[in-house]
Each structure stands twice: as C-alpha cells, then as structure tokens.
C-alpha positions as CSV (number, residue, x, y, z in Angstrom):
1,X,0.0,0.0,0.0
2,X,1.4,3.8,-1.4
3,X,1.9,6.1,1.2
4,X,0.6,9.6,1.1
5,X,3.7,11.0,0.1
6,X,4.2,8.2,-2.8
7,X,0.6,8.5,-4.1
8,X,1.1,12.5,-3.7
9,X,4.5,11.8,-6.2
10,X,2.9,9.5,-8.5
11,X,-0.1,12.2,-9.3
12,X,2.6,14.2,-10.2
13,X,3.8,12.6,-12.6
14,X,0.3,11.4,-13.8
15,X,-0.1,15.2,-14.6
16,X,3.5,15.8,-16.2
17,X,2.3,12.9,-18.4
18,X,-1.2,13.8,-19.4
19,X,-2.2,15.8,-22.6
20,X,-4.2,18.0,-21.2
21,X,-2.3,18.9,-17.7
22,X,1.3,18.5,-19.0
23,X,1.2,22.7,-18.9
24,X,1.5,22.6,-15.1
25,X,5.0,20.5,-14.9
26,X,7.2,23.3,-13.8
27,X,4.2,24.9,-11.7
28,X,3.6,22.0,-9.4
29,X,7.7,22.2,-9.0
30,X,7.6,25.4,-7.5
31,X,8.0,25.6,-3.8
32,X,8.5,22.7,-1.7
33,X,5.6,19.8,-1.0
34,X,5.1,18.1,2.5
35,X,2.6,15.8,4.3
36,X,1.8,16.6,7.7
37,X,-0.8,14.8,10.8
38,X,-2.3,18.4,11.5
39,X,-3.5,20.6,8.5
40,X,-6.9,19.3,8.3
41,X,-6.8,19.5,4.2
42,X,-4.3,21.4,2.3
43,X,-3.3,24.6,2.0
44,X,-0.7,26.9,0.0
45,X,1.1,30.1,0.8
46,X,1.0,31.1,-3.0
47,X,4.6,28.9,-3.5
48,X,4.5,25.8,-0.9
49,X,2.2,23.3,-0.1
50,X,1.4,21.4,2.2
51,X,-1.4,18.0,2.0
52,X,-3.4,16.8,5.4
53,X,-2.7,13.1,5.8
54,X,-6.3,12.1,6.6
55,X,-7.4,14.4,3.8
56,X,-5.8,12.4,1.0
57,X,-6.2,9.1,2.7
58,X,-10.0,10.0,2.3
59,X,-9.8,11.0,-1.7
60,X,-9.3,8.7,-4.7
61,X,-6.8,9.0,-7.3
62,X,-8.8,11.5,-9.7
63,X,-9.9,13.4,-6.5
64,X,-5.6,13.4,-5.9
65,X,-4.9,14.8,-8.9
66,X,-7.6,17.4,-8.8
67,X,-6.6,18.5,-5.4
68,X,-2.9,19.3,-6.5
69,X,-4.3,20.9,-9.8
70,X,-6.2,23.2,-7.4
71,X,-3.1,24.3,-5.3
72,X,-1.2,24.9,-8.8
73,X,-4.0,26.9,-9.9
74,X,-3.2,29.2,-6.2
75,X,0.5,29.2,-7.4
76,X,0.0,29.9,-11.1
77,X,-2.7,33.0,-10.3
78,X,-0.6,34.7,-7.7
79,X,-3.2,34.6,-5.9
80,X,-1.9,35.4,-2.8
81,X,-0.1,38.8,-4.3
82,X,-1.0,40.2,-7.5
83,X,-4.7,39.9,-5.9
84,X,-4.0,40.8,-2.3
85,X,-5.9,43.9,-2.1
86,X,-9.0,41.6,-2.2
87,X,-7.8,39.3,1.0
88,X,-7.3,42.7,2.9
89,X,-11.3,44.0,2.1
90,X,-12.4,40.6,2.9
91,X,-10.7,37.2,3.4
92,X,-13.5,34.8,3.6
93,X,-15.0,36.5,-0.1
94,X,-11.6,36.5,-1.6
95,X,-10.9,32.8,-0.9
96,X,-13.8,31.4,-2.0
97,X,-13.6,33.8,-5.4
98,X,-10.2,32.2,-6.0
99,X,-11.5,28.9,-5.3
100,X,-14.6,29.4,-7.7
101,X,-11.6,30.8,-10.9
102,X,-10.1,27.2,-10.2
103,X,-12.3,25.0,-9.6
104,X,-14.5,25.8,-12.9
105,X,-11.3,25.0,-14.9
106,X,-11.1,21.6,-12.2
107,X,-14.5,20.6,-13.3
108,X,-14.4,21.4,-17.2
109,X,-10.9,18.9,-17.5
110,X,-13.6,16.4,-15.2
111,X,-15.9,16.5,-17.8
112,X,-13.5,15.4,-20.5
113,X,-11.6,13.2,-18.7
114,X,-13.8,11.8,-15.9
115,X,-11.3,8.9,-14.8
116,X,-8.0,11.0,-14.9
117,X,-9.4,14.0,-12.4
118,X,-12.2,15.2,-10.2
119,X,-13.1,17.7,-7.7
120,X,-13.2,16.8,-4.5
121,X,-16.0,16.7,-2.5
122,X,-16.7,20.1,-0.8
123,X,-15.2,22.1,-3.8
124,X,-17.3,25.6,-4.5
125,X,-18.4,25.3,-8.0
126,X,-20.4,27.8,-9.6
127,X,-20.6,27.7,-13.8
128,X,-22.5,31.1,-13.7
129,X,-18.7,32.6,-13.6
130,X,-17.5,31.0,-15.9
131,X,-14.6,33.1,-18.0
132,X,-14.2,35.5,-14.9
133,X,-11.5,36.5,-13.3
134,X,-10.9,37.0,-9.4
135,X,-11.6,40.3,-8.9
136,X,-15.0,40.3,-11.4
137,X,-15.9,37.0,-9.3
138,X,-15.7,38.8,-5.8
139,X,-17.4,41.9,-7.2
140,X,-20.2,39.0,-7.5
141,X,-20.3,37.7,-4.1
142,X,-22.1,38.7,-1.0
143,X,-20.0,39.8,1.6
144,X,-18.5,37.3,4.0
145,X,-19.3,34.5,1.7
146,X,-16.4,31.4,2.8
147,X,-16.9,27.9,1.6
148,X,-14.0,25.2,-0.2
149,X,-11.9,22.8,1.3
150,X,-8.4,23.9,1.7
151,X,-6.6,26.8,3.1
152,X,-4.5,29.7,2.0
153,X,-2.3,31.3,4.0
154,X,-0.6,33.7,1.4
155,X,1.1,35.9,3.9
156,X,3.3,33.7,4.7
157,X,5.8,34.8,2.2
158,X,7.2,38.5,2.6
159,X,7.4,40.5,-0.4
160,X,10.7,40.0,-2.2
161,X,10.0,36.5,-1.9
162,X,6.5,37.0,-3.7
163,X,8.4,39.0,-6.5
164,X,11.1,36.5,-7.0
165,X,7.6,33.7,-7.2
166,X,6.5,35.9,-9.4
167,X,8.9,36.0,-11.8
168,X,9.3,31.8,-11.2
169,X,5.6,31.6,-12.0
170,X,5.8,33.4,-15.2
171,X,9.2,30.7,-16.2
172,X,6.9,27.9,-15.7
173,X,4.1,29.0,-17.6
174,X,5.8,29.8,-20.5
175,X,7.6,26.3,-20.3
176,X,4.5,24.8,-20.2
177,X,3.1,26.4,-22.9
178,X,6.2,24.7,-25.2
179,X,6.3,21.5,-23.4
180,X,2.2,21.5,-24.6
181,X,3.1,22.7,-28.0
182,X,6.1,20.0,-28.6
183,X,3.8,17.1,-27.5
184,X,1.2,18.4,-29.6
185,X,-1.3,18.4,-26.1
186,X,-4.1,20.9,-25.8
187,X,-3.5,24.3,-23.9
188,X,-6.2,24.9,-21.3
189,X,-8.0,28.0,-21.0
190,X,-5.9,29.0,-17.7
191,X,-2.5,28.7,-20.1
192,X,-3.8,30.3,-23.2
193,X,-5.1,33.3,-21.2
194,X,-1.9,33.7,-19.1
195,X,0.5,33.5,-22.4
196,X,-2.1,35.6,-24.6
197,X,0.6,38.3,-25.4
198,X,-0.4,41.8,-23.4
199,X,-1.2,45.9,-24.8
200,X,1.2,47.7,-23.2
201,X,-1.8,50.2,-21.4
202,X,1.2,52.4,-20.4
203,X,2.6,52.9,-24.4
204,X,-1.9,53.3,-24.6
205,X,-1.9,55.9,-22.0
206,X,0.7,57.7,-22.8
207,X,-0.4,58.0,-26.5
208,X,-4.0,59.0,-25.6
209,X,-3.0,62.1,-23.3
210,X,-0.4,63.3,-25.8
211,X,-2.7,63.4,-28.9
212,X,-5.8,64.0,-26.5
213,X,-3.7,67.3,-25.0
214,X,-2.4,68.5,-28.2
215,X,-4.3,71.6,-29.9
216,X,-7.5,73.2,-28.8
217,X,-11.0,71.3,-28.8
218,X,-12.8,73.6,-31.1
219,X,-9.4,72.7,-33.8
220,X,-8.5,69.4,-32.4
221,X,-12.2,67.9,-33.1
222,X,-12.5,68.9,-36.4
223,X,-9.7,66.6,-37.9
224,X,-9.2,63.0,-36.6
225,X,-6.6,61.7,-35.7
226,X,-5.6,58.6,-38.5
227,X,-3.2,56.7,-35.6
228,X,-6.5,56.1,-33.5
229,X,-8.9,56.1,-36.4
230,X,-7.5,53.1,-37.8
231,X,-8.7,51.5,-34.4
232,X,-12.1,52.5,-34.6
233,X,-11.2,55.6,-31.7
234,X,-12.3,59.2,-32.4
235,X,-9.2,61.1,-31.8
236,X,-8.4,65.1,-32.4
237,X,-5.5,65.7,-34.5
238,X,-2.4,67.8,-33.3
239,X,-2.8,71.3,-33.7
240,X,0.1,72.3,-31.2
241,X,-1.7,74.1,-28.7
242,X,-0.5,74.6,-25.3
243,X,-2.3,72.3,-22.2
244,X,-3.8,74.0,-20.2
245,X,-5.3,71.4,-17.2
246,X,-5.3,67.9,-17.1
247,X,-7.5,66.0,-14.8
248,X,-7.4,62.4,-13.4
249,X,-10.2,60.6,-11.2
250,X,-9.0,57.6,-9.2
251,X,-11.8,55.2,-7.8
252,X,-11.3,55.3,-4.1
253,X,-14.0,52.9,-3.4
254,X,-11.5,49.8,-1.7
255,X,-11.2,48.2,-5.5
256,X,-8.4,48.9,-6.9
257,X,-5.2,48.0,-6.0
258,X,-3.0,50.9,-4.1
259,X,-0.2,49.4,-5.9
260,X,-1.9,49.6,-9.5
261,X,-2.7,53.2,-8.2
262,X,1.0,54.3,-7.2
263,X,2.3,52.6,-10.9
264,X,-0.9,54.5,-13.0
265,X,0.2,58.3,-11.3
266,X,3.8,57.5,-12.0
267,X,3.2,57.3,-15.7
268,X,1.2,60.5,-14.9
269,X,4.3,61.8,-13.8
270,X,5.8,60.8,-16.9
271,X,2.9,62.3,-19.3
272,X,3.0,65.8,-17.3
273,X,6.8,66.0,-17.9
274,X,5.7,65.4,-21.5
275,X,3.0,67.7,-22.3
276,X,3.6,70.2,-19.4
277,X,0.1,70.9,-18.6
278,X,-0.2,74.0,-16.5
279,X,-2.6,72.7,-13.5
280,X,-3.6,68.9,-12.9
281,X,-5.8,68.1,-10.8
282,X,-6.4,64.5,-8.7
283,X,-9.9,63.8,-7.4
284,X,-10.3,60.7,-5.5
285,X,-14.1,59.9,-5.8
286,X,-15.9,56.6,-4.6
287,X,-19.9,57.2,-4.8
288,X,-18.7,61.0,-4.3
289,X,-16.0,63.1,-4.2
290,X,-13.5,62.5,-1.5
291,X,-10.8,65.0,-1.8
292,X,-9.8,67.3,-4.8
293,X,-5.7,68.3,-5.3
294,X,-3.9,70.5,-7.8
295,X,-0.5,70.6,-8.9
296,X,1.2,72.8,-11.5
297,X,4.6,72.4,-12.9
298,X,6.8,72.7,-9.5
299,X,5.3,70.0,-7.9
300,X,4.7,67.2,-10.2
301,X,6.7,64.7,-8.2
302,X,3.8,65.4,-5.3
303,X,1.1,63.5,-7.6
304,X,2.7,59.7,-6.3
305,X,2.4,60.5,-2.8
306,X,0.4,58.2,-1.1
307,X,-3.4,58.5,-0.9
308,X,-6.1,57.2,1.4
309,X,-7.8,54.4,-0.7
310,X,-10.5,52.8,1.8
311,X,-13.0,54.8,0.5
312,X,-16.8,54.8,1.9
313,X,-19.5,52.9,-0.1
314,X,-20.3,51.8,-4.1
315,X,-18.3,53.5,-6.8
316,X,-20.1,56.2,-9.2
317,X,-17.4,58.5,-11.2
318,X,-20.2,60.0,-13.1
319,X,-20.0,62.5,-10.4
320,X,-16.6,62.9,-10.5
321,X,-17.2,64.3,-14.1
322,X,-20.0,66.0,-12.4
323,X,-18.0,67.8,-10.4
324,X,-15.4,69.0,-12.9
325,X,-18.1,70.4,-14.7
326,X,-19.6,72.2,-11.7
327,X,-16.1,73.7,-10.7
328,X,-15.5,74.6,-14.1
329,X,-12.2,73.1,-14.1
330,X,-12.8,72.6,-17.9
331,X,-9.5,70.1,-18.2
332,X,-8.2,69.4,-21.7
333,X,-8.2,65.7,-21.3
334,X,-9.5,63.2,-18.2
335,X,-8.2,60.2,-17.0
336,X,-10.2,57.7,-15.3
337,X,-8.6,54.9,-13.3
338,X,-11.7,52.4,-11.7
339,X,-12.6,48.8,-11.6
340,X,-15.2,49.3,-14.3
341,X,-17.5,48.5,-11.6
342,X,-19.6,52.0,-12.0
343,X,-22.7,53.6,-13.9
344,X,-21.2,55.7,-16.8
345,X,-22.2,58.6,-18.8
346,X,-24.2,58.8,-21.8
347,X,-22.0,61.6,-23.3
348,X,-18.7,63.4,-22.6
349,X,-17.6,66.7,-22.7
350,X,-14.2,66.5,-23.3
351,X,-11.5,63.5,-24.2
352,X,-11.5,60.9,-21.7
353,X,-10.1,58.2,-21.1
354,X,-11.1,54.8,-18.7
355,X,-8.1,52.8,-16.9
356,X,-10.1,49.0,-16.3
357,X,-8.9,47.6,-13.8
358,X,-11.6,44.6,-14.4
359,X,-11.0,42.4,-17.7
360,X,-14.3,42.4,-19.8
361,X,-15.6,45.6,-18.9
362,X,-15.4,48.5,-21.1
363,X,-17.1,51.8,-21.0
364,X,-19.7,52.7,-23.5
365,X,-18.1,56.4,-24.2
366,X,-14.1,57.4,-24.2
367,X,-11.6,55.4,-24.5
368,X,-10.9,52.1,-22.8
369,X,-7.7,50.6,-21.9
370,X,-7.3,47.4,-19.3
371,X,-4.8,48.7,-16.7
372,X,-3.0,45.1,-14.9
C-alpha cells in the first residue's frame, strides 16, 4: 500500500504525463511539497504546499490529482499577491472567489476526462462565472461569503519573496506552454489566457494624453486623428496648442489596488513631464468626491504620494465628471482609473479616457484601456 507522500508523487507525474495537464510541470515544481498529521486539508502560501494526511487518505486518485491541480491553480494565479488587495477588504470572499476561478477549470478537464481528475467533495463550483477573473468574481459575491476545502495562507511569504515567485511563475508558464506545443497536447484555457501576449496600457496611456492634450477642442475635433482612427477611436488631430489642465479621477472605493494606483500616477508623472500641462488636478471619488488636489509644474513629483484608498460605499465616477463640470475646471483631457464597476455617462464633454482595472468591462463612451 502507497503512502501519502508516494501516491502525492505519482499524481505528479500522472499530470506531467497527461495531454491536457502536461502545462503545469514546472508549476507544481515550485516551492517545496510536504505531508503533515495536523492541516486538516491542504493549503498553500501562494509557493509551498502542504497535503493533510487524513485528507488524502479520504480521496481517490482523480480526487488526488484534482486536489494538486487546485493548489497549482493558487500558485500559477498569484493569488496570494498580485490579488491581495482583495484578501485585505475581505478574506472569507476572496478565498472562496479564487476557489470558484479554479475549480471551474477543475471541473471542465472532469468533464473530459472523468477517470483522470475530479473535484473533490466540498469544492465551490459555480458555472454562472465561468470566464471571470478574481476580482469580477468577488465583485459578484455577497460579503462574507467562505466555503471550499483547503486553506491559504498567502502571507506567509514577505514581499521580495512573492516578487522572486512571481517571476518563477511566469518561467513555468511559458515552459509549459512549449512543453504543450512540442507534444502536440491541448492548452487549457488558464494557459492560453496567461501566455495571450499583453497591450502595453502604459505605451496606450501615454499616446492617448499626448494626442488627447495636443491643440485646442474647437481645432482638435475637427480633424481625426488617422493613428487612433484606424482603431475605430475618435481622436483630435495635433494642432500644437498649449495644455492648459489635465484632470485624473482615481476610484477610491477599496477596489483597486494601491499598488496599480501608485504605478498609473507615475506614468502620470511621466505624461506631465511630456506635455507640461499647467494645473492637474487629482480627485479621489468613490460614490462621491473625497478630496480634490492641484499641482502645477513645481510639484509634479507630489502627484505619487500616497493617498487614502478605503474609500466609503459603491463607486459612481459619473459624479466625479459632475464635479469638474460644476467647478469649471474645464480640463483638456480626463483620465479615469476604476474597476469598471460603476454607472457611466451617456455623453462626454471633453476627451476621456477609462483605466479598467476589471478584464471584460469596457465603457460605452471614451476610450478604454485594461490597466493590470
């Protein structure tokens, strides 16, 4: 009779081996593996893992593989840092969000190969999100929501070592996307999504606020631009005029990431040293305005300080536009950075443009980019 350990080493290489789960080779490498008598099913701190004895004696071998499929899937997300904002608004919610992403992809391989892998018993599993990320999938759930059957304990690992997993986790995916091309297997959804080749939304942002700021609106609107025509975006054509304000809402609401925030002002930074708009202005809005700051040439470096993001209750930056229209700031361009999680606007007044946080949602007026 296998012990744990043995039957935990010859999943492993069950899923090295199969077509459809060679991908995750390298991933269920990282970090080291144990057994112990006292975690009552498994958990992962985003790069180890460790399996409860009497949790595995209990499972059969598809169950097996399936379980160590689901900690890879903890490992392969960065669950535990690229989406920790979501563990500090609410644990319970963010676990079982995280769960849901994995399991879905669990139980679609299940359905194709029923005598390979399974879900074990006590697994959340819930179709209707199907195709959503982590973040769309909390946005979803009531709050306090818990559920699943193993554990995460992503602090665990301090942040250079989440960086340098990271970085190990991006290795091992794109090795597993050429050992799955070599063998000729089939890349799951998971792989294709994580090797689908990214827009740069900086190269996006800055290109937007440097045609958007260039010439006046009553010149600017009258010839499109052909760079963002040819994308099916309504852009003004350079006149050369000089900028006068520059505007940017951030979504204060608890959503979006303080360190997404502090990267999206630094290319702010980088645009104002461009374009050299006289004011700009930062309005931290949830479902209304929190705080309203202006800069001007001399103190530039001043828009990455650090801001208060726990923000009150839902998230509406309709009245953040509101508001510049009421103050008359009459900026030449805004810059939205949200979650997408907001009413919008029927019409605009000026150019503006919508940093989503949230994959899949894009606004019905401006411009969209997906900020990650």
């Amino acid at each position: 009779m296998l012990t744990v350990e043995q039957r935990i080493e010859r999943a492993h290489v069950r899923i090295m081996k199969h077509d459809a789960t060679l991908g995750y080779a390298s991933l269920i490498m990282i970090g080291d593996t144990t057994v112990d008598d006292v975690t009552p099913t498994a958990y992962t701190n985003g790069r180890d893992k460790v399996y409860g004895r009497a949790f595995v004696e209990g499972l059969n071998e598809q169950e097996l593989v399936g379980l160590i499929l689901h900690e890879a899937g903890h490992v392969m997300y960065q669950h535990g840092y690229l989406w920790k904002h979501l563990w500090a608004q609410d644990a319970q919610r963010a676990n079982q969000a995280a769960d849901h992403v994995i399991n879905i992809e669990i139980a679609e391989l299940a359905d194709k190969y029923p005598d390979f892998v399974a879900l074990p018993a006590g697994g959340l599993l819930d179709m209707q999100y199907r195709g959503m990320d982590t973040q769309e999938i909390f946005n979803r759930l009531p709050a306090g929501s818990g559920g699943g059957f193993d554990e995460h304990k992503f602090d665990e690992l301090s942040e250079a070592e989440a960086e340098a997993l990271t970085k190990e986790v991006e290795t091992a995916v794109r090795e597993g996307m050429y050992r799955i091309g070599k063998s000729g297997g089939t890349a799951s959804r998971a792989f294709t999504e994580l090797t689908a080749p990214k827009v740069n939304w900086r190269e996006e942002l800055i290109m937007f606020a440097t045609e958007a700021t260039k010439g006046s609106e009553d010149a600017s609107w009258r010839k499109l631009n052909r760079r963002w025509l040819s994308a099916g975006v309504l852009m003004p054509a350079s006149e050369g005029v000089t900028v006068a304000r520059l505007s940017v809402v951030l979504d204060v609401s608890g959503s979006v990431d303080a360190l997404l925030v502090s990267t999206f002002m630094s290319e702010v930074v980088g645009i104002c040293h461009m374009v050299r708009p006289l004011l700009v202005d930062v309005i931290c809005c949830d479902h209304e305005v929190r705080s309203h700051d202006v800069y001007d040439a001399s103190s530039y470096a001043d828009l990455e300080k650090k801001r208060n993001l726990g923000g009150g209750g839902g998230t509406n930056m309709p009245t953040a536009l509101d508001y510049i229209d009421k103050q008359g700031l009459n900026p030449n361009v805004v810059l939205v950075l949200t979650d997408g999680y907001t009413p919008y606007p029927t019409e605009l007044n000026r150019p503006t443009l919508w940093g989503i946080t949230t994959k899949g949602i894009t606004a019905p007026v401006g411009v969209t980019i997906h900020v990650r």
